[in-house]
C-alpha positions as CSV (number, residue, x, y, z in Angstrom):
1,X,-83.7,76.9,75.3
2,X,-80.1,77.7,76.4
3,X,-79.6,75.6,79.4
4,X,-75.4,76.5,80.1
5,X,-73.1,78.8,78.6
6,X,-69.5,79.1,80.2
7,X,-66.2,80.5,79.7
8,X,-62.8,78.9,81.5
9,X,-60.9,80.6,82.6
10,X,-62.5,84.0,82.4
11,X,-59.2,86.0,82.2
12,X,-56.3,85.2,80.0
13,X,-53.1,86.7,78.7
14,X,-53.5,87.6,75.0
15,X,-53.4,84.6,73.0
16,X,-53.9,81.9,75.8
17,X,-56.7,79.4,75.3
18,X,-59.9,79.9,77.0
19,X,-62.8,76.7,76.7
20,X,-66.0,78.0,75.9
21,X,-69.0,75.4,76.8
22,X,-72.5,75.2,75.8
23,X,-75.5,73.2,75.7
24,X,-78.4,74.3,73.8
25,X,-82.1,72.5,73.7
26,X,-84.6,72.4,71.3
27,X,-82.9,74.4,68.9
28,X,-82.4,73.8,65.1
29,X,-79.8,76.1,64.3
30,X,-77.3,77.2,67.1
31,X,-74.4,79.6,66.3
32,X,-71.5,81.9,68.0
33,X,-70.7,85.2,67.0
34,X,-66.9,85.3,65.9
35,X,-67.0,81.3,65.7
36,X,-70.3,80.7,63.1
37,X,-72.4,77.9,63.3
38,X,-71.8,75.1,66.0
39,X,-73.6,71.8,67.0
40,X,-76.8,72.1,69.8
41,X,-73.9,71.5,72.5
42,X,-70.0,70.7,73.0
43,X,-67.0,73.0,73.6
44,X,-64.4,75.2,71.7
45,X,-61.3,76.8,72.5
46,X,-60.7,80.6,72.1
47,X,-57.9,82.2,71.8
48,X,-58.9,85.9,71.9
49,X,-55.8,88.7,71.7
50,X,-58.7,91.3,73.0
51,X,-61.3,91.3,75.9
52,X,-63.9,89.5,73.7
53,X,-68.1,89.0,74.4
54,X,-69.4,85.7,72.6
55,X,-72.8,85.8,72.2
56,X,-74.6,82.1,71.5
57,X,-77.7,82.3,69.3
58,X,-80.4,79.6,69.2
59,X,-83.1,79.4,66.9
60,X,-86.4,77.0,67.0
61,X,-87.8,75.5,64.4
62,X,-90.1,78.1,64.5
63,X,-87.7,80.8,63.6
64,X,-87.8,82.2,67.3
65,X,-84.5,83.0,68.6
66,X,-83.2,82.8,72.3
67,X,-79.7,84.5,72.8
68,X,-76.9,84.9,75.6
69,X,-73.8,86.7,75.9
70,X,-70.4,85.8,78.3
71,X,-67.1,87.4,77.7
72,X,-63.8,86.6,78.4
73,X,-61.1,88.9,79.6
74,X,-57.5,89.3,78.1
75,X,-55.6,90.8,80.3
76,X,-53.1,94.2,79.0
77,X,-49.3,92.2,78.1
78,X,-47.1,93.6,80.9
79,X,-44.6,95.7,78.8
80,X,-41.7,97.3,80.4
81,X,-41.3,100.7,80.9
82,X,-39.1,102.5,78.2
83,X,-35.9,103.8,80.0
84,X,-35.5,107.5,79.9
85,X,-31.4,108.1,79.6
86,X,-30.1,110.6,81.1
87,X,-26.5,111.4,80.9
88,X,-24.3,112.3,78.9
89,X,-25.3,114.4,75.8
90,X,-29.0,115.4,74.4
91,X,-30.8,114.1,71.5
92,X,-29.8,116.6,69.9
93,X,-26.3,116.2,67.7
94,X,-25.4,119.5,66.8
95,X,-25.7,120.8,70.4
96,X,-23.9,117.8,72.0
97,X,-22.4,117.8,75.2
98,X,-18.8,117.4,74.8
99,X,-17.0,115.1,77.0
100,X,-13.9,114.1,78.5
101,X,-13.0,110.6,77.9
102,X,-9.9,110.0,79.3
103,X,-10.9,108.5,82.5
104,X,-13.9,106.9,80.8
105,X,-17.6,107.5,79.9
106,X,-20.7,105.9,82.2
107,X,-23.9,105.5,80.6
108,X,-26.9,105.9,83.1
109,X,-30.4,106.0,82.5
110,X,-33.8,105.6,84.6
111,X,-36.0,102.5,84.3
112,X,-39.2,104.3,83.2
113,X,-42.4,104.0,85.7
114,X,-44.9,101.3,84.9
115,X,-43.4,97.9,84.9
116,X,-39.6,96.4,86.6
117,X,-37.4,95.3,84.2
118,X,-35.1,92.6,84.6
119,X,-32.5,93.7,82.3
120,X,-31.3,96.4,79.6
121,X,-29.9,96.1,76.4
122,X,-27.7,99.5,75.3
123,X,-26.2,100.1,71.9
124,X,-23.3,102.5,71.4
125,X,-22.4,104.2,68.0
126,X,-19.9,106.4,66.7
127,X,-20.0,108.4,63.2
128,X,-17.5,107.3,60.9
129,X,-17.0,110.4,58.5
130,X,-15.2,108.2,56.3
131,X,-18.2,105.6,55.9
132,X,-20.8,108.5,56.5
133,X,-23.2,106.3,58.8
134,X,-23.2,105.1,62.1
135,X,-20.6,102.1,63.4
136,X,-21.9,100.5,66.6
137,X,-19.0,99.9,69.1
138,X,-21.4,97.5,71.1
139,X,-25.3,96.7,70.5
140,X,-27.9,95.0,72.7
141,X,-25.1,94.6,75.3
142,X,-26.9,93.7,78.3
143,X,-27.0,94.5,82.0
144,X,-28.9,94.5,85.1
145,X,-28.1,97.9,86.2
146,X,-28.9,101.2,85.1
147,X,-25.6,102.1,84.5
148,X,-23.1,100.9,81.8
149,X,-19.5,101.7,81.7
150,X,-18.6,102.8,78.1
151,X,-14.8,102.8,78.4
152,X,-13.5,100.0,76.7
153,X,-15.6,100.9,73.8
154,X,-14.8,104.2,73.5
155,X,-11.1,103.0,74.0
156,X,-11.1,100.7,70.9
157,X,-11.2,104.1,68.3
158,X,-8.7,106.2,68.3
159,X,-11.0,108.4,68.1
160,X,-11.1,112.3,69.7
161,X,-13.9,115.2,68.4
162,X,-15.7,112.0,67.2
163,X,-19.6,112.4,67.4
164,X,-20.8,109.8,69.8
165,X,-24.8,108.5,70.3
166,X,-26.0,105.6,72.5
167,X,-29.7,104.5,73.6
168,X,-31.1,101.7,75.6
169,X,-34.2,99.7,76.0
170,X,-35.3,97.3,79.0
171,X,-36.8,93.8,78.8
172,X,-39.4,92.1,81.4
173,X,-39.1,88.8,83.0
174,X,-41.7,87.6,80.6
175,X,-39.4,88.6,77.7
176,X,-41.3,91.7,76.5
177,X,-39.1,94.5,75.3
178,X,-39.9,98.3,75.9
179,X,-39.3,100.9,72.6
180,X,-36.0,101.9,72.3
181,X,-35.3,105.4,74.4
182,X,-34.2,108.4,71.7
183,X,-30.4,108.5,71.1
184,X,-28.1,110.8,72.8
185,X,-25.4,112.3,71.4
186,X,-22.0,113.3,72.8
187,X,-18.7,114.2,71.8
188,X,-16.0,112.8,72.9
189,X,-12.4,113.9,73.3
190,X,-9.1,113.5,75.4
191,X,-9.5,109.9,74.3
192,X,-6.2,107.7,76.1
């Protein structure tokens, strides 16, 4: 006879512990699915990454078995939203918008929708036809706004007609990072 099963808390963030309490009577073999075989009563802690059901087994001597099922709930990790950049230039680098630099380049970009992030991190790149790659003028720089001004890194390269790419992803207060948004691509010229 099962006389108690419980679960506490009920609802946890993926990877939290949850205590999982039973006490079983008159059984000779007691087991939990996921867990295996456990003594006729006593606790264990779970630590589920998914909304998981438990179901406790007990089986007489007799072979007859009694069973009961209680599930925990693991709540979706709040994730921020990936932002969607706007301005300047398209994902696209051989149609990229062509910019003058002179008085300095702003980054901006939208937050997404489904969560607030606390901050950004944004990465800005030029092509180096010398190296043929990618040299980041800044990466991960971080900032509370949805704005960054590019100038002093675009300043540091003498370099005009270069091909240009930045993206940008945000980061919750819990410390969980969106995907990166695609790069964007500009050119840049009139450099001071």
């Amino acid at each position: 006879q099962i006389r108690q099963v419980s679960i506490t808390p009920g609802e946890i963030d993926a990877g939290e512990a949850a205590e999982l309490c039973y006490q079983v009577e008159n059984a000779s073999q007691v087991s939990i699915s996921g867990i295996g075989r456990v003594t006729p009563s006593g606790c264990t802690v779970v630590r589920p990454t998914e909304t998981t059901a438990y179901t406790l087994t007990a089986t007489n001597g007799s072979g007859q078995s009694v069973s009961s099922t209680i599930q925990v709930t693991v709540r979706a990790a709040a994730t921020p939203a990936t932002p969607e950049a706007l301005t300047p230039g398209t994902p696209d680098s051989e149609n990229a918008e062509t910019l003058y630099c002179l008085n300095g380049v702003t980054l901006n970009w939208q937050p997404g929708s489904n969560v607030t992030p606390s901050s950004y991190a944004v990465t800005l790149q030029f092509f180096n036809r010398d190296l043929d790659g990618w040299v980041s003028v800044f990466e991960d720089t971080a900032t509370t706004s949805t704005s960054l001004n590019a100038t002093d890194g675009l300043a540091q390269y003498d370099s005009s007609y270069q091909l240009w790419r930045w993206t940008v992803r945000s980061q919750n207060a819990q410390g969980s990072q969106s995907q990166t948004a695609p790069w964007h691509y500009f050119n840049c010229t009139n450099l001071g």
